[in-house]
VMD Tcl script that draws the C-alpha trace (Angstrom):
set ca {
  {46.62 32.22 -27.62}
  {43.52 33.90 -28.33}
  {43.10 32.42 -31.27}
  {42.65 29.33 -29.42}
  {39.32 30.20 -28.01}
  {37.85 30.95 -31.48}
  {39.11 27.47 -32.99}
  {37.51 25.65 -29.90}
  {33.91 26.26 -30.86}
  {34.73 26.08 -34.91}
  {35.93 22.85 -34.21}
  {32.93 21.63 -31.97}
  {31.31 22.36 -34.38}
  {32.35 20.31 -37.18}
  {32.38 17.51 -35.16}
  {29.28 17.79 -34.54}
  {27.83 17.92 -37.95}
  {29.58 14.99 -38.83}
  {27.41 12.82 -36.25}
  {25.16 11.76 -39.12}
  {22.55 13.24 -42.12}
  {19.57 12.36 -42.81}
  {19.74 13.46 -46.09}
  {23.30 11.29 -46.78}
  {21.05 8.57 -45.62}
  {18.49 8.68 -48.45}
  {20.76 9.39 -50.47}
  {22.58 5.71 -49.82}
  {18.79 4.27 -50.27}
  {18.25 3.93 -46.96}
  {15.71 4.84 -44.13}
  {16.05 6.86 -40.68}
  {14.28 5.01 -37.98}
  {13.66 5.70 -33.98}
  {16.07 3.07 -31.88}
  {16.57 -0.21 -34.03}
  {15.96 -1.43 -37.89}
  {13.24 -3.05 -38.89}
  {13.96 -6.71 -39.06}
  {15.59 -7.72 -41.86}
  {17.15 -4.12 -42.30}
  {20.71 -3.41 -41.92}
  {22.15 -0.53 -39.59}
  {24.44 1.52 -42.20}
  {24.80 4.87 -40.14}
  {23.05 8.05 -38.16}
  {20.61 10.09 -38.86}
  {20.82 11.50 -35.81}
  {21.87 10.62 -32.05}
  {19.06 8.78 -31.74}
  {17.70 7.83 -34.87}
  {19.65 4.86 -37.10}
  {19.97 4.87 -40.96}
  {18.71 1.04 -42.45}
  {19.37 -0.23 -45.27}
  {16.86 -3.03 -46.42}
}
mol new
graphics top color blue
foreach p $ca { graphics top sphere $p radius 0.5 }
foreach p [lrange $ca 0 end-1] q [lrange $ca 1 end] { graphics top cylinder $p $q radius 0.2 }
display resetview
């Protein structure tokens, strides 16, 4: 069982670092922006919580 309590955070984690890259996002060609695209961009992703990856 006390195993458990070691996997807990390991697995926080991980899920956290998959919430988004920046760098996966230039990598695509794409932009990280505050809020909302540009117009005529695309949302593709996360950067961040609160920054969106565009396209466009």
């Amino acid at each position: 069982m006390k195993i458990l309590f070691l996997l807990f955070p390991l697995i926080l984690l991980l899920v956290q670092g998959a919430a988004g890259n920046p760098l996966l996002c230039k990598r695509r060609g794409g932009y990280c922006t505050l809020g909302i695209c540009r117009h005529g961009a695309t949302p593709v992703g996360r950067c961040t919580p609160y920054r969106v990856c565009c396209l466009g």
